[in-house]
C-alpha positions in Angstrom: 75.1 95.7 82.4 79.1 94.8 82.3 78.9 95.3 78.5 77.0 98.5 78.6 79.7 100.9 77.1 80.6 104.3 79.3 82.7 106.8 78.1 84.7 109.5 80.7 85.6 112.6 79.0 89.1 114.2 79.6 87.4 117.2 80.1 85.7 116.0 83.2 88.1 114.5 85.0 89.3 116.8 88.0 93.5 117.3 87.8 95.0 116.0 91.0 98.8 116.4 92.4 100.5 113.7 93.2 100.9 113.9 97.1 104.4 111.8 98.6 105.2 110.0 101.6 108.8 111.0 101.0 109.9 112.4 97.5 110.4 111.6 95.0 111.1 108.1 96.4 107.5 106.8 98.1 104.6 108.3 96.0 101.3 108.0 98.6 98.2 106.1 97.4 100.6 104.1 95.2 103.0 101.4 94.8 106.5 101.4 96.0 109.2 98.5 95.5 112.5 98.1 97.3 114.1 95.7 95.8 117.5 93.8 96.4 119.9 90.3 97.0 119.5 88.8 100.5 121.4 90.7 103.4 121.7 94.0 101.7 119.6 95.9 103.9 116.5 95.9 102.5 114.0 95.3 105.6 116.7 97.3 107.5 115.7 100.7 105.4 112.1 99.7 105.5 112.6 99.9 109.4 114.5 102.6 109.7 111.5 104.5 107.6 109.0 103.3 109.4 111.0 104.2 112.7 110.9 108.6 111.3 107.4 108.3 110.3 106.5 107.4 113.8 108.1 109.9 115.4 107.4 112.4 112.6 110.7 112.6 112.1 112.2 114.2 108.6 113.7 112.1 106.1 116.5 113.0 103.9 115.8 115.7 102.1 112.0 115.8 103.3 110.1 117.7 105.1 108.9 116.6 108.3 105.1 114.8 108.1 103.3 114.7 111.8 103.4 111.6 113.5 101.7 108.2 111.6 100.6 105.0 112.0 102.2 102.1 110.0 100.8 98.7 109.4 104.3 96.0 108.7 104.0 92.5 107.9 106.5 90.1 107.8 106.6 86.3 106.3 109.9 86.3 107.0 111.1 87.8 110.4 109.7 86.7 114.0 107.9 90.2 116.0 109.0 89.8 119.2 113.0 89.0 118.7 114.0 90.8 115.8 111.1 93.3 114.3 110.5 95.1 117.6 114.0 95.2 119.2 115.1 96.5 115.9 112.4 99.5 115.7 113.3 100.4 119.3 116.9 100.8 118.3 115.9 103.0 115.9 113.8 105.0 118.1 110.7 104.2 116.4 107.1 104.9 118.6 105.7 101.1 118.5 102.8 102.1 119.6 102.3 103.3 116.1 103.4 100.3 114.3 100.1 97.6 113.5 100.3 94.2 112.6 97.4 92.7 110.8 97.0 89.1 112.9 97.8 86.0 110.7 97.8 83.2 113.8 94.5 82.1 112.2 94.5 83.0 108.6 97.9 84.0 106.4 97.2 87.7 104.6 97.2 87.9 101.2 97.8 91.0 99.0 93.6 91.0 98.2 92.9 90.2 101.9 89.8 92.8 102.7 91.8 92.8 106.2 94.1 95.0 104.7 91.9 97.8 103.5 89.9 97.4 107.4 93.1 97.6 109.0 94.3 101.0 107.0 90.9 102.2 107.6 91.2 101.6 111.5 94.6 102.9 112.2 94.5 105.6 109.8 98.2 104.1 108.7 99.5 106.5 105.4 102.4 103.4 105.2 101.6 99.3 104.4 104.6 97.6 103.9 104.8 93.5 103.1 108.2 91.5 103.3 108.8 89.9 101.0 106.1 90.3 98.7 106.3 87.2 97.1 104.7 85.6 100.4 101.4 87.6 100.4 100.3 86.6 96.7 99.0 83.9 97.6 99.7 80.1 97.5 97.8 79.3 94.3 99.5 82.2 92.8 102.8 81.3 90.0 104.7 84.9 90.4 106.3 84.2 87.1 103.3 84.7 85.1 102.1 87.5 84.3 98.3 86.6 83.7 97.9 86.0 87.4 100.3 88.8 88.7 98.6 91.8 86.7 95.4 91.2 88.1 96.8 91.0 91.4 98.4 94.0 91.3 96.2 95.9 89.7 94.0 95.5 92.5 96.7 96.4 95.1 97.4 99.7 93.4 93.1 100.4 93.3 93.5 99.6 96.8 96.3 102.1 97.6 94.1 105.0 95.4 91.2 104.6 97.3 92.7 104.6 100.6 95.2 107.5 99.8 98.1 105.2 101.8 101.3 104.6 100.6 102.3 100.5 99.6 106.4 99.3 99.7 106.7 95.9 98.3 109.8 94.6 99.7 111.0 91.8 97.1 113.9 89.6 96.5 116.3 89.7 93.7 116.7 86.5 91.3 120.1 85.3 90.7 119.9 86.4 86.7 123.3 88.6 87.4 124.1 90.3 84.8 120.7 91.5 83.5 119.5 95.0 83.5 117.9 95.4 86.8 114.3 96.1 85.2 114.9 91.8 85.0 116.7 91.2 88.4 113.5 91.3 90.4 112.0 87.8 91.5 109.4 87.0 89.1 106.7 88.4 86.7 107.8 92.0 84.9 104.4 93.1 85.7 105.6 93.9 89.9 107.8 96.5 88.7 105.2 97.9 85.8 102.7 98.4 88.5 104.8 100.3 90.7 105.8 104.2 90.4 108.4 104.2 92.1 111.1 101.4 92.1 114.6 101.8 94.7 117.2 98.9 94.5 119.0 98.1 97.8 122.5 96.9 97.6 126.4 97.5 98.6 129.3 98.8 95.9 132.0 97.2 95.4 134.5 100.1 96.7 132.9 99.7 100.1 130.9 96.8 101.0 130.3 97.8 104.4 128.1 100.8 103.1 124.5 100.3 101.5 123.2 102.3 98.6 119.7 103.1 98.0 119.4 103.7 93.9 115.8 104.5 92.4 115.7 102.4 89.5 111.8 103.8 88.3 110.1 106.9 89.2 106.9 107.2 86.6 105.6 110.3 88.5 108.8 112.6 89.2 112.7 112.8 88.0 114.2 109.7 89.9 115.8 110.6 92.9 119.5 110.9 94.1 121.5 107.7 95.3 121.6 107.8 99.1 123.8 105.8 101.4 123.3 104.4 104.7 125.2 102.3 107.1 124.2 99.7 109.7 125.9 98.8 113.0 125.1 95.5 115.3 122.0 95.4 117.1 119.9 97.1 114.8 121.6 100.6 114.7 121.0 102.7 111.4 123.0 106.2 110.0 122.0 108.1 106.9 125.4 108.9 105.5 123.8 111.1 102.9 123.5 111.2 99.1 126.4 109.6 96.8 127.2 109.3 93.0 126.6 105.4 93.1 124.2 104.3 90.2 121.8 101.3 89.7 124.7 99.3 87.8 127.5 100.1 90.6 124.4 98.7 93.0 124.1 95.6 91.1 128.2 95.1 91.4 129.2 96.3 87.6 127.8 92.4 86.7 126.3 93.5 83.7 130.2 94.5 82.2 131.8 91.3 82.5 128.7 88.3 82.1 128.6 86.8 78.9 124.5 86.6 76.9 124.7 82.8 77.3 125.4 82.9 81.2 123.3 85.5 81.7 120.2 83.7 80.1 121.3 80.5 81.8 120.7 82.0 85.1 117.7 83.7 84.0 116.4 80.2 82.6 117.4 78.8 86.0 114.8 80.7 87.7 112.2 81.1 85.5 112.2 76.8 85.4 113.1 76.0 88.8 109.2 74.8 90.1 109.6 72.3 87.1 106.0 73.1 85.5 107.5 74.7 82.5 106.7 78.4 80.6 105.2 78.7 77.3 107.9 78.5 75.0 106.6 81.4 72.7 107.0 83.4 76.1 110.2 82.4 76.9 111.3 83.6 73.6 110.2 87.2 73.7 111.2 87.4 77.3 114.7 86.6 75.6 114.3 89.4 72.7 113.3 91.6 75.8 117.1 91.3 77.1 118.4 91.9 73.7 119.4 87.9 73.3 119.3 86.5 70.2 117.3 83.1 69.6 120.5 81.4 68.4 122.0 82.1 72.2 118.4 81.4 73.6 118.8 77.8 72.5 122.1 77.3 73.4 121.5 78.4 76.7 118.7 76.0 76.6 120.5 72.7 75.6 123.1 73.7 77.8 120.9 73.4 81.0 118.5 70.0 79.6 115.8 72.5 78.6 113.0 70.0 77.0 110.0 70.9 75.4 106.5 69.4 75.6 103.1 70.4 73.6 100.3 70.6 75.5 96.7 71.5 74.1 98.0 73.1 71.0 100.9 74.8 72.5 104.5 74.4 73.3 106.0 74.2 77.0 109.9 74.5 77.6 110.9 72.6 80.9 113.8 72.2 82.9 114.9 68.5 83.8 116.6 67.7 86.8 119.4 66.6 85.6 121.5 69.0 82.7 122.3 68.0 79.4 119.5 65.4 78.5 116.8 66.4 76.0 116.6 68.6 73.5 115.1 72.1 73.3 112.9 73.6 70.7 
């Protein structure tokens, strides 16, 4: 019976190591995010990844693994005129690289295809870009009672398969929050990850990416690396820097007022126009250390409105600013 109540005991449970793809950066049979704005190279060091693993290549400071499989999907990218001439500039053995077929049927992160297609290939390395598109199109990404499922399912899938998951995801335009808030919807993407790295440039060079690890929940986080792209696909390691998560995210959180910064927030959170519960809303504030006096003026500053709906109240964002009044 699902009621019936089983107990483990601590005692019995057998200790594993955690085994990595590439430490401490990609944990295997877990969940990896790489995270950053559009055109700061994100796909670009999921390629260049991929490219080493297939060739059993090291990565920085890693030891070399033999020769993989790797299964990449893309929502975003077409295969034949910019994945694959990409991963041949980079060397990669495409013979190694799988795509799960979506002519007929889109993927979806709970798509039993995906477990078959690890299972077939022997891949160690899924990786899904943007993430966002393989939720699902019933799924709202803001909320966290249909992400946390989701997710949690994803990372059962990833233990049982041993096989190591990035989640390539898009940053919203929030800046100036901590960059636990900067990634594109629900909280609960980056609490079911291990390991999260945040893609971006610094403002002393903007021709040179950084790759900062923003969350490692299984190992000290790992040294800032930076890397350089050239035209046509090319890719160079340039080795490890002092750059942080902040100098990453362009020093934004020094110089943003509260108000803007949950203006921009509310932006996003609002845009679809269905509305969040407002109770919600409020501790998602408190979460960025925002007082409720500077929630509500960022509210009325953008036309936040507020409707009750079975018992409970909804803050909405109208299409126009400044008419309306929020709670």
């Amino acid at each position: 019976m699902a009621d019936e109540l089983r107990l483990i005991q601590m005692s019995n449970v057998p200790t594993e190591e955690v085994r990595w793809l590439w430490y401490p950066y990609v944990p295997l049979g877990k969940l990896t995010i790489v995270q950053g704005d559009p055109g700061e190279g994100k796909t670009t060091l999921a390629l260049a990844v991929i490219a080493s693993l297939t060739r059993g290549e090291p990565l920085p400071d890693c030891a070399a693994l033999p020769p993989m499989s790797v299964i990449y999907q893309t929502a975003e990218d077409g295969l034949a005129d910019t994945i694959k001439p990409r991963l041949e500039a980079m060397g990669a053995d495409c013979s190694r690289v799988f795509v799960i077929d979506e002519s007929r049927k889109e993927l979806s992160m709970l798509d039993k295809r995906l477990e078959k297609a690890i299972h077939e290939t022997g891949a160690r390395l899924v990786v899904l870009d943007p993430m966002q598109a393989y939720l699902g199109s019933d799924v709202d990404m803001h909320r966290a009672n249909e992400i946390r499922p989701i997710m949690k399912r994803v990372a059962a899938m990833a233990e049982r398969s041993g096989c190591a998951v990035i989640l390539i995801g898009h940053m919203n335009k929030a800046h100036g929050l901590k960059a636990g808030y900067r990634g594109l919807g629900s909280i609960d993407f980056r609490a079911a990850a291990r390991s999260v790295l945040l893609v971006g440039r610094t403002k002393d060079d903007p021709g040179v990416r950084v790759m900062a690890q923003d969350k490692n929940s299984l190992a000290p986080e790992g040294r800032s690396m930076s890397f350089a792209l050239s035209e046509g696909g090319g890719f160079r390691w340039l080795g490890f820097c002092d750059a942080t998560v902040d100098d990453v995210l362009g020093g934004m959180a020094r110089t943003e007022s509260k108000t803007a910064r949950m203006e921009d927030a509310l932006r996003e959170l609002l845009e679809d126009g269905d509305g969040l519960p407002s109770d919600e809303l409020a501790a998602y504030a408190e979460s960025l250390g925002i007082s409720e006096r500077t929630l509500k003026i960022a509210k009325k500053n953008l036309g936040v409105v507020s409707e009750r709906r079975g018992g409970k109240w909804y803050s909405m964002l109208l299409p126009q600013e400044g008419k309306g009044v929020s709670s």
